[in-house]
VEXDREN-2710 file (C-alpha; in Angstrom, 1 decimal):
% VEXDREN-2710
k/r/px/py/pz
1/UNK/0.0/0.0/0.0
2/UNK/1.8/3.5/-1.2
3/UNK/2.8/5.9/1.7
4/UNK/-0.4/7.9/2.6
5/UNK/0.1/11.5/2.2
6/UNK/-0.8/13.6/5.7
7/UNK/-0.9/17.8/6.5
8/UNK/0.6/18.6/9.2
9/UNK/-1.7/18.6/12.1
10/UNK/-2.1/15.0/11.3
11/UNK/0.9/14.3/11.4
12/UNK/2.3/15.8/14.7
13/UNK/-0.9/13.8/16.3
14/UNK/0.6/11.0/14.8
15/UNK/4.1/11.5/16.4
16/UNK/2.5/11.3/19.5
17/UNK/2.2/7.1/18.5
18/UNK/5.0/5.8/15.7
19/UNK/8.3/7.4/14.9
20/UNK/9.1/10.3/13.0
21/UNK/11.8/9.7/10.5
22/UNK/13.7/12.9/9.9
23/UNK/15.6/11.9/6.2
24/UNK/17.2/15.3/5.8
25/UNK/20.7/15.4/6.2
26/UNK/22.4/15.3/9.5
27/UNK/23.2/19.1/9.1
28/UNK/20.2/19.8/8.8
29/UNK/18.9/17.9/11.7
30/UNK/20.8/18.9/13.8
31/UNK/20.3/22.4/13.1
32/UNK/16.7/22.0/14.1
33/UNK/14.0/19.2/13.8
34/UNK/10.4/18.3/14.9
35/UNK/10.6/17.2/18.4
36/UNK/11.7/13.7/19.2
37/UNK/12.4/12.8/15.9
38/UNK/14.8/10.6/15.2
39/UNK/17.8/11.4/12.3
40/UNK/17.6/9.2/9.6
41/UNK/19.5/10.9/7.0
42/UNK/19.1/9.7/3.1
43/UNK/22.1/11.6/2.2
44/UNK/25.4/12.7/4.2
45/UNK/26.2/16.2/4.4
46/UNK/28.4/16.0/1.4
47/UNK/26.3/13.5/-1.1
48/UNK/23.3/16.0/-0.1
49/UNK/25.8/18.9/-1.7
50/UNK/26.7/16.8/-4.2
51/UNK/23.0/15.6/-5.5
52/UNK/22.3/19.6/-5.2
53/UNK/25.0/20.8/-7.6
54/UNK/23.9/18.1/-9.6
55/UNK/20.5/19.5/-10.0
56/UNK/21.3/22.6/-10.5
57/UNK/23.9/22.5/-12.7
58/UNK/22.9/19.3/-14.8
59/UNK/19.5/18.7/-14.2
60/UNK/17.0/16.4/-12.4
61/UNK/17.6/13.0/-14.1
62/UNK/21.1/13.1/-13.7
63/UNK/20.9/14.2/-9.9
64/UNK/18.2/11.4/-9.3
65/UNK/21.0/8.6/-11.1
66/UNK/23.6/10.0/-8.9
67/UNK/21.1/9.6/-5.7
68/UNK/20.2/6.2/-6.5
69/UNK/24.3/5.4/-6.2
70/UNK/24.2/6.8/-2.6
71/UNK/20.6/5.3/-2.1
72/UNK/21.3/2.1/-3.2
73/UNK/24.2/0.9/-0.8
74/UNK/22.1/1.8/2.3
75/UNK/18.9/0.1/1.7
76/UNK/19.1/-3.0/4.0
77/UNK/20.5/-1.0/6.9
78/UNK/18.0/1.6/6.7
79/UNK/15.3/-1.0/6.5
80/UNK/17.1/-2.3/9.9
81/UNK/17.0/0.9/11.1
82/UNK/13.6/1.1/10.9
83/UNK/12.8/-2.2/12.6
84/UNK/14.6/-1.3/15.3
85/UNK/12.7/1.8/16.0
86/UNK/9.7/0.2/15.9
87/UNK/9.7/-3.0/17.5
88/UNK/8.0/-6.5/16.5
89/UNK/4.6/-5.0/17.1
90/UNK/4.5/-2.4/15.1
91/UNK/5.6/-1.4/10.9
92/UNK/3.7/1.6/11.2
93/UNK/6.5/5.1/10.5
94/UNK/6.2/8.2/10.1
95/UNK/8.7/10.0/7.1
96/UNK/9.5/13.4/5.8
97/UNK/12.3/15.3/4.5
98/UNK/12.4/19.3/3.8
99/UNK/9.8/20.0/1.2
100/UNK/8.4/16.7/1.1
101/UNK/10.2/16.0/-2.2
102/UNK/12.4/12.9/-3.4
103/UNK/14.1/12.4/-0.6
104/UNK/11.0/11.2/1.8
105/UNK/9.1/9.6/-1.5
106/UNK/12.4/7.6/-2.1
107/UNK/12.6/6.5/1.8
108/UNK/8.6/5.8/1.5
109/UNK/9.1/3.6/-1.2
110/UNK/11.9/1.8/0.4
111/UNK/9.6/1.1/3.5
112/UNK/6.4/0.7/2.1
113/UNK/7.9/-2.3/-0.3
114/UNK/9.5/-3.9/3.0
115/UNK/5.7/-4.1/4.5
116/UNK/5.5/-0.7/6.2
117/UNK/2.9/1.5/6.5
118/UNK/4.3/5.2/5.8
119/UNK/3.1/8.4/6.3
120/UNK/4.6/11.1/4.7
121/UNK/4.2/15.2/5.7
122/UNK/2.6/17.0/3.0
123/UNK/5.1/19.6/2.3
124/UNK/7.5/18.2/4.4
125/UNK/9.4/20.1/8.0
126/UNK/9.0/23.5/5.8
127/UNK/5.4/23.1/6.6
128/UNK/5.9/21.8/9.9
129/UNK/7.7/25.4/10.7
130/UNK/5.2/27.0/9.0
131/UNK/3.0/25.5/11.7
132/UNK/5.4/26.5/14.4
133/UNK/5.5/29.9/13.2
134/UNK/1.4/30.3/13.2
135/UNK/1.3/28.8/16.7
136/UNK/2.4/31.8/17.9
137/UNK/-0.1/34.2/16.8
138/UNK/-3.0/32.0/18.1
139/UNK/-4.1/33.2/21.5
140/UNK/-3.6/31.4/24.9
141/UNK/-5.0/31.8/28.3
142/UNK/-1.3/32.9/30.1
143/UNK/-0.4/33.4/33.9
144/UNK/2.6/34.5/34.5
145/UNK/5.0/33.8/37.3
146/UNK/5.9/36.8/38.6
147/UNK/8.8/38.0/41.1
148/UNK/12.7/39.0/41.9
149/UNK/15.2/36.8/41.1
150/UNK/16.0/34.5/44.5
151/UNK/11.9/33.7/44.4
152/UNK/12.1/30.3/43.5
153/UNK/9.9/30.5/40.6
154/UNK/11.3/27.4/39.4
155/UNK/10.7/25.0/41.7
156/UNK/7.2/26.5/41.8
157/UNK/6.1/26.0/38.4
158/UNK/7.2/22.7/39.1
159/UNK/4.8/22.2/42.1
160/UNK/2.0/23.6/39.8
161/UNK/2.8/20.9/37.2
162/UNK/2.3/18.2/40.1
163/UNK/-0.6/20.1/41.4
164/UNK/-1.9/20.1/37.9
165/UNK/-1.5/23.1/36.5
166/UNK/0.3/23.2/33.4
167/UNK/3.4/25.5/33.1
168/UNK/5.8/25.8/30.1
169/UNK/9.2/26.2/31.6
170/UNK/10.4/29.0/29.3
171/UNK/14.2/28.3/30.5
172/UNK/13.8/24.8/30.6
173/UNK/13.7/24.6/27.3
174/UNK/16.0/27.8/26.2
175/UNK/18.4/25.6/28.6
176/UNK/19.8/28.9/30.3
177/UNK/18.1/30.7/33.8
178/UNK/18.1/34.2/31.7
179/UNK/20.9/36.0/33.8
180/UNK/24.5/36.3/33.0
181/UNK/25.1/33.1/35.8
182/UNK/22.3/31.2/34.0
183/UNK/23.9/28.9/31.7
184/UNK/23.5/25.1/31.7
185/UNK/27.1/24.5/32.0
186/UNK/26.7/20.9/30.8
187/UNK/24.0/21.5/28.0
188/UNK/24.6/24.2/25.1
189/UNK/21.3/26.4/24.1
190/UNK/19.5/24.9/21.4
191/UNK/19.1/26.9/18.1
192/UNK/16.7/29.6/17.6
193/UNK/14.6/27.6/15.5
194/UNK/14.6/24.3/17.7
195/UNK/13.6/26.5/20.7
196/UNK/10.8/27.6/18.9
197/UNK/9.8/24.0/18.0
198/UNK/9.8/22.9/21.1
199/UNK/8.0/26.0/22.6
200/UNK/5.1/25.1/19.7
201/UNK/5.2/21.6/20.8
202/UNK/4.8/22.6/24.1
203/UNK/1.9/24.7/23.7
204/UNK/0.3/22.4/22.1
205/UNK/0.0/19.7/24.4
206/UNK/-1.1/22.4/26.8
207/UNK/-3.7/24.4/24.4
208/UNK/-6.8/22.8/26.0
209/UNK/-5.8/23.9/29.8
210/UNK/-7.7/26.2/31.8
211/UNK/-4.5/28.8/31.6
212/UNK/-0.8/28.3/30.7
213/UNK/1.5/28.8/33.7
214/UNK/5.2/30.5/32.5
215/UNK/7.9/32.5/34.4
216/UNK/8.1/36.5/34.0
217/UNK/10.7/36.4/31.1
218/UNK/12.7/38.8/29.1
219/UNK/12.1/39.0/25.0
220/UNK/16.0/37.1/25.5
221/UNK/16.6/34.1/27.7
222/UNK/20.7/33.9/27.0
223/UNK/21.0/33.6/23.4
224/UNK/17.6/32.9/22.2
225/UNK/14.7/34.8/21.7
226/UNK/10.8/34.6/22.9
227/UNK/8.8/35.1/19.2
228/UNK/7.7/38.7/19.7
229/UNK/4.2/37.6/18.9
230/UNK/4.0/35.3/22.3
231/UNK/6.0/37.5/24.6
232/UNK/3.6/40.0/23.3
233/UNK/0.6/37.7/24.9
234/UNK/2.9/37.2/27.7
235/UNK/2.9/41.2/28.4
236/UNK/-0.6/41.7/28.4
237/UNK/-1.5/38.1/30.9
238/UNK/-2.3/38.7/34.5
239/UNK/1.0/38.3/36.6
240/UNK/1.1/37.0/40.0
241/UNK/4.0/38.5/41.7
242/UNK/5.7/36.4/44.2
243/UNK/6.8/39.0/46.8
244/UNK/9.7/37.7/49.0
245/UNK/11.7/39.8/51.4
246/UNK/15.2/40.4/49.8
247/UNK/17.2/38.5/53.0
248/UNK/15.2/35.6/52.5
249/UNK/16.1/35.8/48.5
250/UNK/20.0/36.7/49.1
251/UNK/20.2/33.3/51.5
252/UNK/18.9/31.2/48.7
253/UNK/20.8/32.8/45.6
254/UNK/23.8/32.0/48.1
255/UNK/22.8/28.4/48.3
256/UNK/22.2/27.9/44.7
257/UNK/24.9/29.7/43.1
258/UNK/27.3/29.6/45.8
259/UNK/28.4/25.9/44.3
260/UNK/29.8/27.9/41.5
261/UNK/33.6/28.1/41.0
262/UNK/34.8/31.3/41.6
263/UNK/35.9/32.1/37.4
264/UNK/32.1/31.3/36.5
265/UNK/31.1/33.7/38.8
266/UNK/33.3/36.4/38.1
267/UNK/32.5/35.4/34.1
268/UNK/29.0/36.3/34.7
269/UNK/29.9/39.3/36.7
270/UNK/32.4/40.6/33.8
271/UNK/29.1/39.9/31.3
272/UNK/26.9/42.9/33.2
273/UNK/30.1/44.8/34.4
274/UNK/28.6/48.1/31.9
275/UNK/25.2/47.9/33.5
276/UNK/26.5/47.2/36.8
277/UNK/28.9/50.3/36.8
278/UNK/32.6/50.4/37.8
279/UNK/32.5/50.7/41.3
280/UNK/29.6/48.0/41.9
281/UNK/31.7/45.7/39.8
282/UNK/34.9/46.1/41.3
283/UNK/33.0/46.0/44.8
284/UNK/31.5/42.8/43.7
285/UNK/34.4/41.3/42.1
286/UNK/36.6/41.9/45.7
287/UNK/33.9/40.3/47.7
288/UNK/34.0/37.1/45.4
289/UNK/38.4/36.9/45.6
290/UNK/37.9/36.9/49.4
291/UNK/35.5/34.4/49.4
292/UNK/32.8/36.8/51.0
293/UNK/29.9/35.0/48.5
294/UNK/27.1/36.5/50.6
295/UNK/28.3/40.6/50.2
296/UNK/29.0/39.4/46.8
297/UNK/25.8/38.2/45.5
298/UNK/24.0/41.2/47.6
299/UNK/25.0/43.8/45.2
300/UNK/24.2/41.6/41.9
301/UNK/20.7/40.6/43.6
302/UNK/20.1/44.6/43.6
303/UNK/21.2/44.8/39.9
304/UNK/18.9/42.0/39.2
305/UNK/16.4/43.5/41.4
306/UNK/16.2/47.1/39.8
307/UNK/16.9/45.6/36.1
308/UNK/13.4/43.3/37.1
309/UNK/11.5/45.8/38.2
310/UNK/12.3/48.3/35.0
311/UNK/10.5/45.4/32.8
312/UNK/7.8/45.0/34.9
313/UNK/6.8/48.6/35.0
314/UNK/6.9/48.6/30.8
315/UNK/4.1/46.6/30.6
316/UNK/0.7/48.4/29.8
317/UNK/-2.0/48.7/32.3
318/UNK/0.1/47.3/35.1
319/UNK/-2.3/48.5/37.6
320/UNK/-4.8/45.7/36.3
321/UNK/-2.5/43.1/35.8
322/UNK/-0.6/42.8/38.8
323/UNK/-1.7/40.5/41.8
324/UNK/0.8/40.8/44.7
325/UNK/1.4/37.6/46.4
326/UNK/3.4/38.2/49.6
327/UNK/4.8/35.3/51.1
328/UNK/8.3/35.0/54.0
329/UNK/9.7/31.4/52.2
330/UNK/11.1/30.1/48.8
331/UNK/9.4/27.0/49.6
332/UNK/7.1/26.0/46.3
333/UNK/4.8/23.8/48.5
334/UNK/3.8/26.8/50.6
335/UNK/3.9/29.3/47.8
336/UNK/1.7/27.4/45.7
337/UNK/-0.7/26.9/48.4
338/UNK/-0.8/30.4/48.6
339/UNK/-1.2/31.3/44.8
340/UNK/-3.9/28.6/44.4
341/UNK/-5.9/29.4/47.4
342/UNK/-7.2/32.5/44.9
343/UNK/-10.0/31.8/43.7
344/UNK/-9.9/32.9/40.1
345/UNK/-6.8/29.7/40.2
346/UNK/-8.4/27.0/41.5
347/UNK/-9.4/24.4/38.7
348/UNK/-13.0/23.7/38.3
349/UNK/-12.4/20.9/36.8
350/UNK/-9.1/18.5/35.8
END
């Protein structure tokens, strides 16, 4: 039975069951791909540039003859491949390629003769981002996580999640804490694009909720940025502002950054030295070389402090969108009892 043809929509809800088979190149996956797709590259980097000049410059039948050389070779491991992924239970797969061309028909065909059953994206991952892209213009019922770094925010989204709520963990999946100490030291920042994938993918499981819970964000989160069309719904969503006394937000900074090595620090101190100011960074910088964390991370916790409170007050209409929540702990338990014992939060119905 030939591969059955499938728009988009369909196809992500099929991801959800059988594996997606990502045939581009392994450039190009790992660039950016659909979420939990799995690389299963027709052509190398270099047969995909050579298959392309060949097109170009000598037309489609002779690129196609020089594709069937590479193709050829790999047949019976990429038939393997695919059993593998799929188990003894299951020949059902999911293909596509950039534009939904040759590359995913030639795979499909491959397959399909073996005994699977293929479906292939209509208009391949360009579609697919074409999706991602239009995701962020539709409109979502947000809440937002407010309050000054030190607040535990965090954790607390994470205590919604098991509360049931559903929060998208902006920083999560940036894989930075959006301040000059808030890289993942082990896990680089994914692309633009895949952050924007997974942000899309994200939403999506989460459209049907009651409301969205994310943290209060800037438009940048280290090197990636929030699409302007989302952090623009993200300005304008009721923010609940977790409002912790600044000693009780300097001991915890201390206990979660405190494990840092002394360079890292002074890295991310060197990073915000300009809108720090000389004589705060110096300050700063002589606290950290003798080991006095505490002073140290005083005087950045009132950069972060005043830089926080500058974005908050940009938003329009403020006045109606901001719900104080004053609480003496970083604890999420307790601060989500607290946020959730408003009534406008509490879930009718799960």
């Amino acid at each position: 039975m030939p591969a059955e043809k499938v728009t988009v929509d369909r196809f992500i809800e099929l991801s959800g069951q059988y594996p997606v088979l990502d045939v581009r190149s392994p450039g190009e996956f790992k660039h950016a791909r659909i979420p939990g797709a799995y690389s299963f590259p027709l052509f190398t980097d270099e047969e995909r540039k050579v298959v392309g000049t060949a097109y170009k410059q000598q037309g489609r039948e002779t690129a196609i003859k020089i594709g069937l050389d590479y193709f050829g070779g790999k047949m019976r491991r990429m038939v393997e491949e695919a059993e593998g992924l799929t188990g003894e239970n299951s020949k059902t797969v999911l293909v596509h390629c950039w534009r939904g061309g040759m590359r995913s028909a030639g795979v499909a065909w491959l397959l399909d003769l073996y005994g699977f059953k293929v479906f292939t994206l209509v208009g391949g991952y360009k579609s697919f981002r074409n999706w991602v892209l239009a995701s962020f213009e539709r409109p979502y019922n947000l809440r937002i996580l407010g309050g000054y770094t030190g607040s535990g925010k965090t954790p607390l989204l994470h205590e919604l999640a098991a509360k049931e709520h559903r929060p998208v963990d902006l920083e999560d999946l940036a894989k930075h804490k959006g301040s000059a100490f808030g890289s993942f030291p082990e896990t680089p920042q994914p692309s633009q694009e895949m952050f924007e994938n997974l942000l899309a993918f994200d939403l999506r499981k989460k459209e049907d909720s009651p409301f969205i819970w994310l943290e209060d964000e800037s438009q940048r989160i280290g090197l990636i940025n929030l699409p302007m069309a989302f952090w623009n719904q993200m300005r304008s969503a009721p923010v609940y502002f977790l409002n912790i006394p600044f000693e009780t937000r300097l001991e915890y900074i201390v206990k979660e950054y405190g494990k840092m090595k002394k360079d890292q620090v002074a890295a991310g101190i060197i990073r915000i030295q300009k809108r720090l100011g000389g004589l705060e960074t110096k300050t700063a910088m002589n606290f950290l070389m003798e080991g006095n964390t505490k002073d140290c991370f005083a005087i950045l916790l009132k950069y972060y402090d005043r830089f926080y409170i500058k974005g908050l007050n940009k938003r329009d209409h403020l006045e109606t969108l901001l719900r104080d929540i004053p609480s003496d702990t970083v604890d999420p338990s307790l601060n989500a009892k607290r946020l959730l014992s408003i009534p406008e939060l509490r879930l009718k119905a799960v």
